[in-house]
C-alpha positions in Angstrom: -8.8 -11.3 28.7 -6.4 -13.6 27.3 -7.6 -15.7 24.1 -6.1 -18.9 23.0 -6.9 -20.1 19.9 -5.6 -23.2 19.0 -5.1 -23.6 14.9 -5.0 -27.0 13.5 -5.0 -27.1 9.9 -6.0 -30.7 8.9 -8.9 -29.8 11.0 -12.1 -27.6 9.5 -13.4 -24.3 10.6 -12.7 -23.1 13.4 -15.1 -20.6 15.7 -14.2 -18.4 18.9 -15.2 -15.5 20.7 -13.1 -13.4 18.8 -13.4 -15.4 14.8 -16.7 -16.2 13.7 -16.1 -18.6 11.2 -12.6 -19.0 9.5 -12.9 -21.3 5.6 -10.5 -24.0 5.6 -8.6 -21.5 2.8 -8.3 -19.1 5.1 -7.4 -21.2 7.8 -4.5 -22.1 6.2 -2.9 -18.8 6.0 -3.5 -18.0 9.7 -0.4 -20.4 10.9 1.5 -18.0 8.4 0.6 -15.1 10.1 1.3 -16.8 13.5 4.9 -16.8 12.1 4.7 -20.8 11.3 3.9 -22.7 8.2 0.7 -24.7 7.5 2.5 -27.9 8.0 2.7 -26.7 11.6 0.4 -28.7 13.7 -0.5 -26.1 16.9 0.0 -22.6 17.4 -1.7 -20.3 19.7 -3.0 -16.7 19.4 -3.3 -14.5 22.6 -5.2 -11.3 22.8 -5.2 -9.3 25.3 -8.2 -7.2 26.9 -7.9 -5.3 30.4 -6.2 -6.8 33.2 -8.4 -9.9 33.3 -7.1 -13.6 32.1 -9.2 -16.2 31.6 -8.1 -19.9 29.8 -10.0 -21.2 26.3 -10.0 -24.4 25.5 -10.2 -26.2 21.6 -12.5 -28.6 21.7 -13.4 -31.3 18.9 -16.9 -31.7 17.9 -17.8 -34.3 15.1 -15.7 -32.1 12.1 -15.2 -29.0 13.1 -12.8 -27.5 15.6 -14.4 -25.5 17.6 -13.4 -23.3 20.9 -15.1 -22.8 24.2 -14.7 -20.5 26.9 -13.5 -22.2 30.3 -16.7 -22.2 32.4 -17.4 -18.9 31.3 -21.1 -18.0 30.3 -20.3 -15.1 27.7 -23.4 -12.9 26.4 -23.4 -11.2 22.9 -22.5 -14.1 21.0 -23.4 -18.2 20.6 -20.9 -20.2 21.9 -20.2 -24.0 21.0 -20.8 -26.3 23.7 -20.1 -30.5 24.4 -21.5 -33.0 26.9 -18.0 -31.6 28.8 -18.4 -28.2 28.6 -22.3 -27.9 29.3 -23.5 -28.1 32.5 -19.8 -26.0 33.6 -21.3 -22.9 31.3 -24.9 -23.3 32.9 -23.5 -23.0 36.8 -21.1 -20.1 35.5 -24.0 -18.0 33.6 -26.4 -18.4 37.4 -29.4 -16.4 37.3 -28.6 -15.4 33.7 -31.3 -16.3 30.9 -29.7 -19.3 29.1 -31.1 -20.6 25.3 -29.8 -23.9 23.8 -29.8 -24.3 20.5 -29.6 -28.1 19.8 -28.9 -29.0 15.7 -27.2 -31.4 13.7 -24.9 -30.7 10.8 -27.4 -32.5 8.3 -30.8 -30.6 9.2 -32.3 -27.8 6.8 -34.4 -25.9 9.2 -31.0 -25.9 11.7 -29.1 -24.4 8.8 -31.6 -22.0 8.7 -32.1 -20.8 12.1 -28.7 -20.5 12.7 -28.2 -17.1 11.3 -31.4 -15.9 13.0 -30.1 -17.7 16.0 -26.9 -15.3 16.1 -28.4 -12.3 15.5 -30.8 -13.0 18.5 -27.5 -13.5 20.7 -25.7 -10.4 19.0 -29.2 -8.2 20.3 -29.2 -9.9 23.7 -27.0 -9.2 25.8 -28.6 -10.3 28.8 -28.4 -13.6 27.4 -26.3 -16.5 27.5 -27.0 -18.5 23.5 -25.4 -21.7 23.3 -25.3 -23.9 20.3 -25.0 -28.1 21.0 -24.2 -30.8 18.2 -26.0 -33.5 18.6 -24.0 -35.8 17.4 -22.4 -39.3 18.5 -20.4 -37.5 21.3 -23.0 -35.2 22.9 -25.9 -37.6 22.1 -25.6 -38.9 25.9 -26.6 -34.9 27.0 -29.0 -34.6 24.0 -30.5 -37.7 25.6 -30.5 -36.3 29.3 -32.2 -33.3 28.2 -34.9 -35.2 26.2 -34.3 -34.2 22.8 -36.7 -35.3 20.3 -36.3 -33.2 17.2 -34.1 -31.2 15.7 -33.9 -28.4 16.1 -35.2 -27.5 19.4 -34.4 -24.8 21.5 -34.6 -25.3 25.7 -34.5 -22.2 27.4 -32.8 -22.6 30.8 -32.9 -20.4 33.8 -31.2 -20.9 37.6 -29.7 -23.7 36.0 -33.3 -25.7 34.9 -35.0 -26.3 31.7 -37.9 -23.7 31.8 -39.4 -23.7 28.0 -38.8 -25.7 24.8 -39.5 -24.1 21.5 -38.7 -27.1 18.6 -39.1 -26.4 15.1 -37.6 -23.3 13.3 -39.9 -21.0 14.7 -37.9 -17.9 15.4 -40.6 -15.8 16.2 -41.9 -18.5 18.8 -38.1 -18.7 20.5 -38.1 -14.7 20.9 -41.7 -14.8 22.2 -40.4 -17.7 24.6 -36.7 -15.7 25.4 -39.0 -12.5 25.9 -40.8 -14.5 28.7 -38.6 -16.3 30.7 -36.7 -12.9 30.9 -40.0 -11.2 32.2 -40.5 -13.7 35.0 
């Protein structure tokens, strides 16, 4: 596999399949060790796995600069996803188990689950976790797939809504992820 990360300092942190979460201080040393300065505005990172390439792709989402894997429904992990990138990652994951976690940057109980959130994805590997900012630019998908409250959690299989867990109620979600697996 073939990672692209693309580094833009001015930006804030930055989240991939292969770095978690990077502190805008740390950031800034990564261009450095890219063999550019910080002043630098883009450089990419390339990893390689096996024999297999696939493409990802920075995308912006309200402050943070986030990455997301082509159309490529990856397990073990939560991924970032945008009105764009959505429905692409839902078709690509087919009869896979798929969990939405739909937050804002501003919630409390969001900023809670999100820990429990990735731990869940990190123990489930048969599981696609995705994590959508509902803010101005996705609001049109928040708003297609009826969000009311933050957080809530749709669980999606063949490519439909199948449960909604809302409210930071992990042990609800896992009960509700345990279920839709099952059926």
């Amino acid at each position: 596999m073939v990672l692209r990360l693309s580094i833009s300092p001015s930006h804030g942190p930055i989240s991939s399949p292969a770095i978690s979460t990077c502190l805008p201080s740390a950031c800034g040393r990564l261009p450095a060790l890219l063999g550019g300065s910080a002043a630098s505005q883009k450089r990419s990172l390339r990893v390689m796995m096996g024999s297999e390439m696939r493409g990802v792709t920075a995308v912006r989402s309200s402050s943070l600069e986030t990455t997301s894997v082509g159309a490529e429904a990856v397990t073990g992990q939560v991924t970032e996803v945008t009105k764009d990138t959505f429905w692409p990652i839902i078709k690509a994951a087919g009869d896979k188990v798929v969990v939405l976690d739909m937050y804002t940057q501003w919630c409390g109980p969001c900023k809670v689950m999100a820990p429990k959130f990735q731990e869940m994805s990190e123990k489930n590997h048969d599981v696609v976790f995705l994590k959508l900012d509902c803010n101005h630019d996705n609001r049109p998908l928040a708003k297609e797939l009826g969000i009311k409250v933050v957080p809530t959690f749709k669980i999606l299989k063949d490519g439909k809504v199948v449960k909604e867990v809302t409210g930071a109620k992990i042990d609800e979600l896992a009960h509700a992820i345990e279920t839709v697996k099952s059926s």
